[in-house]
N, CA, C and O atoms as CSV, one atom per row, in Angstrom:
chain,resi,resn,atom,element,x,y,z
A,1,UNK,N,N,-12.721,3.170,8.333
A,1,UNK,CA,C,-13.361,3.745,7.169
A,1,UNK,C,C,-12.389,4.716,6.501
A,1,UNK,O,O,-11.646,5.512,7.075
A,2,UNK,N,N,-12.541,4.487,5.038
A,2,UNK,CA,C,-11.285,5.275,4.266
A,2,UNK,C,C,-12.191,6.822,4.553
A,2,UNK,O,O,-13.360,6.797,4.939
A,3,UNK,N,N,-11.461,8.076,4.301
A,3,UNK,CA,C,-12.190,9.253,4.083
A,3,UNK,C,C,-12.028,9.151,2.568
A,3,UNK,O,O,-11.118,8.524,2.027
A,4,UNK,N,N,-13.202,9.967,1.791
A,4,UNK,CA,C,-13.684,9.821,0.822
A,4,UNK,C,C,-12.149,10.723,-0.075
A,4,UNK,O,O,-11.971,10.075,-1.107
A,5,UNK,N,N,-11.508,11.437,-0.035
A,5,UNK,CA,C,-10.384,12.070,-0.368
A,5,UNK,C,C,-9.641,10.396,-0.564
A,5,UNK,O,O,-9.503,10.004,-1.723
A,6,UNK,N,N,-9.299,9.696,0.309
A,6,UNK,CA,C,-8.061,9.113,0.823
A,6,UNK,C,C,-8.738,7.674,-0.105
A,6,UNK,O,O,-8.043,6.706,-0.413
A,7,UNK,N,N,-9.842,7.778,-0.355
A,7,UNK,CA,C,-10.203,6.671,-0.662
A,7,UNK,C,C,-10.230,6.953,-2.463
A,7,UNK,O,O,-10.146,6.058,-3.305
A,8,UNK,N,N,-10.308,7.775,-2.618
A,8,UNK,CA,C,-10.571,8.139,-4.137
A,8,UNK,C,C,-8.679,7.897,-4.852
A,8,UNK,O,O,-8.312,7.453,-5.940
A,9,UNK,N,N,-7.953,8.365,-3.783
A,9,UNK,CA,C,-6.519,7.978,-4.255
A,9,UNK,C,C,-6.234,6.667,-4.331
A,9,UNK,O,O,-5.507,6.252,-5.233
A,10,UNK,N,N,-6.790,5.804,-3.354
A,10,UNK,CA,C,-6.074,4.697,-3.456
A,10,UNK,C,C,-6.557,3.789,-4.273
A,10,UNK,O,O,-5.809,2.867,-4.600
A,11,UNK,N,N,-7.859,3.838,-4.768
A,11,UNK,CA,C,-8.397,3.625,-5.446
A,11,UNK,C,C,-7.999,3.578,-7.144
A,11,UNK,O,O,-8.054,2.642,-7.942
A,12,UNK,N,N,-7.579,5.002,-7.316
A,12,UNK,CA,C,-6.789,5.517,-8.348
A,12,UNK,C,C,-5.280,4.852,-8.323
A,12,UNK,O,O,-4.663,4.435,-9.304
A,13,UNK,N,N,-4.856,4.858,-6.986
A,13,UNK,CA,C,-3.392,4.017,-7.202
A,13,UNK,C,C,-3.341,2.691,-7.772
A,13,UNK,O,O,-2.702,2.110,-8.649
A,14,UNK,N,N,-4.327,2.414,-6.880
A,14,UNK,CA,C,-4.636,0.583,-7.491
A,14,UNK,C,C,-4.781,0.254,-8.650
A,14,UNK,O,O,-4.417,-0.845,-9.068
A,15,UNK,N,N,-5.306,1.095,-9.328
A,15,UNK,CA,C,-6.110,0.477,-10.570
A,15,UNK,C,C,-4.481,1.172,-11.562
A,15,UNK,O,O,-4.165,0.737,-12.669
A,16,UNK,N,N,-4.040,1.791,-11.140
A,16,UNK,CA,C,-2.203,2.045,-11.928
A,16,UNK,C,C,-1.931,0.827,-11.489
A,16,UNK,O,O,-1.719,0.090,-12.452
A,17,UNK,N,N,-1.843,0.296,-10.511
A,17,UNK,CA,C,-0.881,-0.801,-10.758
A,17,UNK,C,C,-1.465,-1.810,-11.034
A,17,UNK,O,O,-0.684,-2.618,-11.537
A,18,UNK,N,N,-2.762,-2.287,-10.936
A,18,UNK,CA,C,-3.615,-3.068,-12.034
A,18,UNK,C,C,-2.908,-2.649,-13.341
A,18,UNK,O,O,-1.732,-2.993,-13.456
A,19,UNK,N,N,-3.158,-2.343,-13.775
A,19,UNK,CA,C,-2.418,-1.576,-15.078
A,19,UNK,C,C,-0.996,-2.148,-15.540
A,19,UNK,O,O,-0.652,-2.679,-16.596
A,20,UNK,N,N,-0.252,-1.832,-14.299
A,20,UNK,CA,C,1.329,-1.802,-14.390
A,20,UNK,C,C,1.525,-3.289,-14.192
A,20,UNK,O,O,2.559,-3.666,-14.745
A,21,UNK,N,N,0.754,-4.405,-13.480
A,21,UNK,CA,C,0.896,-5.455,-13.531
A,21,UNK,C,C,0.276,-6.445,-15.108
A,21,UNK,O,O,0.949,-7.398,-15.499
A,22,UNK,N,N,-0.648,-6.157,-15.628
A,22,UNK,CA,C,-0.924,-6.692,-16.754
A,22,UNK,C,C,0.461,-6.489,-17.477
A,22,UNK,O,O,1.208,-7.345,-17.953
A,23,UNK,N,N,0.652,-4.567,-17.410
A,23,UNK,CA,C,1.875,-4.836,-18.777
A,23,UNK,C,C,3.081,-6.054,-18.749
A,23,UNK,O,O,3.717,-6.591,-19.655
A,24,UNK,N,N,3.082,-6.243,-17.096
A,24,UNK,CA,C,4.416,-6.919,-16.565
A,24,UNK,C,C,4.388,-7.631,-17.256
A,24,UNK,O,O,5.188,-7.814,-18.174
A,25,UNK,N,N,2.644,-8.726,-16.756
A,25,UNK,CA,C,2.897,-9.803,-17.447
A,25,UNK,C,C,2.727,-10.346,-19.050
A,25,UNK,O,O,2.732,-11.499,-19.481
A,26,UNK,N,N,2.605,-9.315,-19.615
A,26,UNK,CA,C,2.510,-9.475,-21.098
A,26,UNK,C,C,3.686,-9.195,-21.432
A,26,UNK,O,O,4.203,-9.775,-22.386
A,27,UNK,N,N,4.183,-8.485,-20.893
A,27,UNK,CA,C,5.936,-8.231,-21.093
A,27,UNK,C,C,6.491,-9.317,-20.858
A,27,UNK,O,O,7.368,-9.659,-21.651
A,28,UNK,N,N,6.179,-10.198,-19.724
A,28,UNK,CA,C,6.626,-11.719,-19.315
A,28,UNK,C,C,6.510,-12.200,-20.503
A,28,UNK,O,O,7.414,-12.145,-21.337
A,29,UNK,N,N,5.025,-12.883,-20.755
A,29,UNK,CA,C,5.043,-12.961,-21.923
A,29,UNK,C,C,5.447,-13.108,-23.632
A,29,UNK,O,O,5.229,-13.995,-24.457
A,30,UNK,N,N,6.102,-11.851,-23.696
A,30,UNK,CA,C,6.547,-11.636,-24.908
A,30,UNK,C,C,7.928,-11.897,-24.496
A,30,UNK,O,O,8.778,-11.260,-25.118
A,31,UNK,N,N,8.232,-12.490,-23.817
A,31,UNK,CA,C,9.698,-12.487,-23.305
A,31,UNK,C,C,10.751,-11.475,-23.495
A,31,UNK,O,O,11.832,-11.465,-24.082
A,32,UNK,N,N,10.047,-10.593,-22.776
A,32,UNK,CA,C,11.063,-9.155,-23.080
A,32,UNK,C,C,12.297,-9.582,-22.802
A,32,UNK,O,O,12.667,-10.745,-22.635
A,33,UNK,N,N,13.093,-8.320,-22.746
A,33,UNK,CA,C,14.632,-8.449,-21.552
A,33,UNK,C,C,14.776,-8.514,-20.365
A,33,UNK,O,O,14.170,-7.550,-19.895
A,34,UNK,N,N,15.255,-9.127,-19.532
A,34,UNK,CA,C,14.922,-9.201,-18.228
A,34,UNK,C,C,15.674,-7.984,-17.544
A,34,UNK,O,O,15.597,-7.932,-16.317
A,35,UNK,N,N,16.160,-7.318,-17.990
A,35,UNK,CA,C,15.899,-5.872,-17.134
A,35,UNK,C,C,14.995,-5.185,-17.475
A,35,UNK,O,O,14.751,-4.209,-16.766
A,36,UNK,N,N,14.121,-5.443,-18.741
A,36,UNK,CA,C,13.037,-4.655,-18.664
A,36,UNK,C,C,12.149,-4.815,-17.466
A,36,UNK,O,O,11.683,-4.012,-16.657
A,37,UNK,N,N,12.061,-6.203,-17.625
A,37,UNK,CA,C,10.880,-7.020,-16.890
A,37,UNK,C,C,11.013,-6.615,-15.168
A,37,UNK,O,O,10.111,-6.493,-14.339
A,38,UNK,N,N,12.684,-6.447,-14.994
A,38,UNK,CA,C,12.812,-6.148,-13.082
A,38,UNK,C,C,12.987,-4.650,-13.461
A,38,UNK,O,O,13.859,-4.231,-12.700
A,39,UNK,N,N,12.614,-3.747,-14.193
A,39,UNK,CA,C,12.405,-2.414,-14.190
A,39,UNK,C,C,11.128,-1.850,-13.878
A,39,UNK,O,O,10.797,-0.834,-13.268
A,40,UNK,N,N,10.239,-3.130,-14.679
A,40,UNK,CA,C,8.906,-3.054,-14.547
A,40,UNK,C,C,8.092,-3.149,-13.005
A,40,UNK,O,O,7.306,-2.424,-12.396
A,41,UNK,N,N,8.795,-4.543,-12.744
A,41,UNK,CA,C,8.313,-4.713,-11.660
A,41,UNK,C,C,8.953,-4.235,-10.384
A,41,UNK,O,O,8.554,-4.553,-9.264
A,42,UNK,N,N,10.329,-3.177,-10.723
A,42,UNK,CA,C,10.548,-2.789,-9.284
A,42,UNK,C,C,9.573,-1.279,-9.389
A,42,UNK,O,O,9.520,-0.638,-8.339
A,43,UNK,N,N,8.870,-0.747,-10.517
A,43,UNK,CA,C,8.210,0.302,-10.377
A,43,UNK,C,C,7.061,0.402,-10.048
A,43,UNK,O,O,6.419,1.422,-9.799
A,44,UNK,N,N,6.551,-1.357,-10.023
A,44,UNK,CA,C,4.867,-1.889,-9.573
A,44,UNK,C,C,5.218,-1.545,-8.360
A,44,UNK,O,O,4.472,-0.815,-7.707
A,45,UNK,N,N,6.682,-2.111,-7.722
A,45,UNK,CA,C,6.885,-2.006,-6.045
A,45,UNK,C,C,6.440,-0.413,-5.046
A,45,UNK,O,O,5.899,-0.090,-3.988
A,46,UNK,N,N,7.165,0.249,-6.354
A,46,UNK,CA,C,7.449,1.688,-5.860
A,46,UNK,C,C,5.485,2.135,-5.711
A,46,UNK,O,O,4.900,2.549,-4.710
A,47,UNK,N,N,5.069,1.925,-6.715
A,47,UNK,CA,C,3.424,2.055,-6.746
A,47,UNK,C,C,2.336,1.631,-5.585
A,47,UNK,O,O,1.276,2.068,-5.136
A,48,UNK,N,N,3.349,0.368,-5.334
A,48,UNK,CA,C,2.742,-0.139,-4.177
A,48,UNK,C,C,2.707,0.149,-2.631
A,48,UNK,O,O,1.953,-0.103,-1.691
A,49,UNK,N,N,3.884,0.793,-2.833
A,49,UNK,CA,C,4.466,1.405,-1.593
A,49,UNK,C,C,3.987,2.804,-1.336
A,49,UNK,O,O,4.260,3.317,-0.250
A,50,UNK,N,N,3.223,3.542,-2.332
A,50,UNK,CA,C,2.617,4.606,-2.642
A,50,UNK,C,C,1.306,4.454,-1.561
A,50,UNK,O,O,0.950,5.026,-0.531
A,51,UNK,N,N,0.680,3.069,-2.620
A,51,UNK,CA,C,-0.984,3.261,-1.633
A,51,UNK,C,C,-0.262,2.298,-0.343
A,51,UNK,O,O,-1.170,2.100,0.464
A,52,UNK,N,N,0.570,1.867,-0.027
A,52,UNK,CA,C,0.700,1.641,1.389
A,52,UNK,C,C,0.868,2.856,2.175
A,52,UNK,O,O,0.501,2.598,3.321
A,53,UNK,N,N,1.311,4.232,2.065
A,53,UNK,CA,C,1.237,5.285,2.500
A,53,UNK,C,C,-0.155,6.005,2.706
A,53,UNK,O,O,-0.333,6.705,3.703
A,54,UNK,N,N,-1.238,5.807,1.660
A,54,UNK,CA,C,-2.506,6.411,1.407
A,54,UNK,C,C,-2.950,5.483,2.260
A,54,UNK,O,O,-4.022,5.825,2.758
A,55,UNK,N,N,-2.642,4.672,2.550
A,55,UNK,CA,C,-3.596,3.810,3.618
A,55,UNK,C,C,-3.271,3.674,5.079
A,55,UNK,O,O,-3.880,3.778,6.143
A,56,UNK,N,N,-2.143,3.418,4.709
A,56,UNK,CA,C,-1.057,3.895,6.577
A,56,UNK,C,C,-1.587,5.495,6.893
A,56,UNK,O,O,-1.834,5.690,8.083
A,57,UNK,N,N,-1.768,6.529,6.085
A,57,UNK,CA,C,-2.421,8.036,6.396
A,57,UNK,C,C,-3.526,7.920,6.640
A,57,UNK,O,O,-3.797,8.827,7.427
A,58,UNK,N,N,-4.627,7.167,6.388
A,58,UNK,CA,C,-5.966,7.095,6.567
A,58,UNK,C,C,-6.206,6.347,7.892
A,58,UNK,O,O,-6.974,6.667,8.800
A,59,UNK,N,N,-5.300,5.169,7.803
A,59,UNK,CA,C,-5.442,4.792,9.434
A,59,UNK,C,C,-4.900,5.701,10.553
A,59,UNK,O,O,-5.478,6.135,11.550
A,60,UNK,N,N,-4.429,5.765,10.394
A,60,UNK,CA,C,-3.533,7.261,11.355
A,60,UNK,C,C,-4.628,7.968,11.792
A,60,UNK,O,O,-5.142,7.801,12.898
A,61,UNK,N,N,-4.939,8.623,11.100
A,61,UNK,CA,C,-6.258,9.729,11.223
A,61,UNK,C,C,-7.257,9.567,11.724
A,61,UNK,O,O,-7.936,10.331,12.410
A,62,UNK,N,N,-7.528,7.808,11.180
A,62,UNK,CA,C,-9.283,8.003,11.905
A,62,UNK,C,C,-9.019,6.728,13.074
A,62,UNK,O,O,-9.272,6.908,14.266
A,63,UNK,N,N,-8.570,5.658,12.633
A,63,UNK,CA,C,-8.514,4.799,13.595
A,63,UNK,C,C,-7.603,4.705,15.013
A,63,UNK,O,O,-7.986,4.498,16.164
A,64,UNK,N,N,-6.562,4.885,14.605
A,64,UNK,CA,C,-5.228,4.958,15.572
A,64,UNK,C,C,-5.831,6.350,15.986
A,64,UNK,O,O,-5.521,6.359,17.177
A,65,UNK,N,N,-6.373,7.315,15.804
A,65,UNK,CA,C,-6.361,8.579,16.549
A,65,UNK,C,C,-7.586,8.130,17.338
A,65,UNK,O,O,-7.466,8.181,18.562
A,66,UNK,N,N,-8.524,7.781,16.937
A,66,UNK,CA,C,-9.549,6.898,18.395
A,66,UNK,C,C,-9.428,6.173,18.873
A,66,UNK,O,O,-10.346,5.943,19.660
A,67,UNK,N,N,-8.293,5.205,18.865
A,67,UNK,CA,C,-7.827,4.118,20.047
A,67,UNK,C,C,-6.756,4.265,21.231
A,67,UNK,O,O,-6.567,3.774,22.344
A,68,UNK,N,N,-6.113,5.280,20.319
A,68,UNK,CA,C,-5.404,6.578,21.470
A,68,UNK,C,C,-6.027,7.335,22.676
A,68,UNK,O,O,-5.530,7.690,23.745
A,69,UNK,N,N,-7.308,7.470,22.144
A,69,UNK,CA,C,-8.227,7.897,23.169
A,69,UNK,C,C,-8.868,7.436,24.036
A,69,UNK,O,O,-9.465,7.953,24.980
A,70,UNK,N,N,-8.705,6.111,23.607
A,70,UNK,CA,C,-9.664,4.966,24.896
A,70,UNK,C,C,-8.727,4.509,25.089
A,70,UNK,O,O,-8.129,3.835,24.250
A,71,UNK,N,N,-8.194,4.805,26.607
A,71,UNK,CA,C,-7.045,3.736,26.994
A,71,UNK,C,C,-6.899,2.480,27.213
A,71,UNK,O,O,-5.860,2.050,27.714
A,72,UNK,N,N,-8.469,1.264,26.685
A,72,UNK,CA,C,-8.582,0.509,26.667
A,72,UNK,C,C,-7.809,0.155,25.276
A,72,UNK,O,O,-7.027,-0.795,25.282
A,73,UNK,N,N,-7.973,0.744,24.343
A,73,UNK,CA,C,-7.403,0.349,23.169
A,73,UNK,C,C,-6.199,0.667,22.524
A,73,UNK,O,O,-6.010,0.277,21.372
A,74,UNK,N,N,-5.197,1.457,23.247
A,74,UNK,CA,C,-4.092,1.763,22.854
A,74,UNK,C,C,-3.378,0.780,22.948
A,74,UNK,O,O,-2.425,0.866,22.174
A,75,UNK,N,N,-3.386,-0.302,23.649
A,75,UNK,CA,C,-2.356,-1.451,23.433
A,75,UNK,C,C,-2.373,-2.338,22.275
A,75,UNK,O,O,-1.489,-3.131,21.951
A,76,UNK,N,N,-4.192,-1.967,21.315
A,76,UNK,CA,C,-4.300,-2.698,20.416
A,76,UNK,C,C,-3.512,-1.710,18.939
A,76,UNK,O,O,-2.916,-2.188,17.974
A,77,UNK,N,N,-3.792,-0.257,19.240
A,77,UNK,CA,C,-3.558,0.404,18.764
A,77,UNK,C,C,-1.952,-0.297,18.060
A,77,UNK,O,O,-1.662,-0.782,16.967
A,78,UNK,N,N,-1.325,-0.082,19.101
A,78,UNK,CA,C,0.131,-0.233,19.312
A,78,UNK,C,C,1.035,-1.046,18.012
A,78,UNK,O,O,1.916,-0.770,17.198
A,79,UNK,N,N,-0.156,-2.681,18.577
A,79,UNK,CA,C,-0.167,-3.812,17.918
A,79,UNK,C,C,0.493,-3.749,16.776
A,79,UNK,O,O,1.608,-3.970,16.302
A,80,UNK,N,N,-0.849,-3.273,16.413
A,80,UNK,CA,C,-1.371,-2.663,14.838
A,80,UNK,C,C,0.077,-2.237,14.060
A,80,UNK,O,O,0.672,-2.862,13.182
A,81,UNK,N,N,0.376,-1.128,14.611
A,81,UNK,CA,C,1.152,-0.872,14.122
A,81,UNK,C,C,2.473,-0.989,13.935
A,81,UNK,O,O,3.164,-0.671,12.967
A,82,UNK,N,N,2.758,-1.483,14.973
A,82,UNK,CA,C,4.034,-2.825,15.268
A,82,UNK,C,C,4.108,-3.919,14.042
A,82,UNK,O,O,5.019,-4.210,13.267
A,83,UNK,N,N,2.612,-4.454,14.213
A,83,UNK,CA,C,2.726,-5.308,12.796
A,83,UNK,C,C,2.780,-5.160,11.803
A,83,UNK,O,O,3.174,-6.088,11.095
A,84,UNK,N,N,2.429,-3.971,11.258
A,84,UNK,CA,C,2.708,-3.382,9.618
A,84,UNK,C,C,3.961,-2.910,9.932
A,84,UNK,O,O,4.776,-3.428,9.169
A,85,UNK,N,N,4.707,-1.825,11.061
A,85,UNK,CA,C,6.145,-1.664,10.354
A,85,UNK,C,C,6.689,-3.064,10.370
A,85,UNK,O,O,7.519,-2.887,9.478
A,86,UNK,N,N,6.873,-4.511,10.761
A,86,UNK,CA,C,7.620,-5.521,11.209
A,86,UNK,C,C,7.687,-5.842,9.249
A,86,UNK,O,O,8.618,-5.894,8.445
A,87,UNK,N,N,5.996,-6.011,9.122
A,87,UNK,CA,C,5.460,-6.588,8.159
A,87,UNK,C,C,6.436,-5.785,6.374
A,87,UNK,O,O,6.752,-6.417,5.366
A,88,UNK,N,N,6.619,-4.394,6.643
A,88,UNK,CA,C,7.150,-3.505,5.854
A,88,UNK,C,C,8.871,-3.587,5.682
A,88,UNK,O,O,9.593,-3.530,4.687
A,89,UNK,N,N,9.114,-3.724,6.924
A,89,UNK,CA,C,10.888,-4.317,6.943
A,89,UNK,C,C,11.530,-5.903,6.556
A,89,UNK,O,O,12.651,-6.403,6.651
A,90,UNK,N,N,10.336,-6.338,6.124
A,90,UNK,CA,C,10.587,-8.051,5.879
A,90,UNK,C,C,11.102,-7.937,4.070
A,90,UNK,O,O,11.392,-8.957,3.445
């Protein structure tokens, strides 16, 4: 569960890059310059990488900090997070 703080940001992030992706593709579109176009979209990246933080912080906090606690679930814990950094370095 997001906390209502953590959830109101990412929320807000998203809907920027909702945003930042329409312009892309109307910029596609209009056949801008293509450094506009990989300016555009390396700043959707940077946006994106934003609420991957607001959401990697929210899991941290509530989930990973209670699976830490049941030593039944720290190996899933682990997983978890093994697979998003693997998933983040690709």
């Amino acid at each position: 569960m997001l906390t209502q703080q953590l959830k109101k940001r990412s929320v807000h992030r998203a809907k920027i890059i909702r945003g930042q992706l329409d312009g892309l593709i109307k910029a596609i579109e209009r056949e801008e310059y293509c450094p506009e176009l990989l300016e555009q979209s390396l700043s959707i990246q940077r946006s994106l990488k934003s609420l991957d933080a607001f959401l990697l912080e929210n899991h941290l906090i509530s989930h990973v900090r209670e699976q830490m606690r049941d030593s039944k679930k720290v190996k899933k814990a682990v997983g978890e997070l093994i697979r998003i950094y693997t998933l983040s370095n690709k």
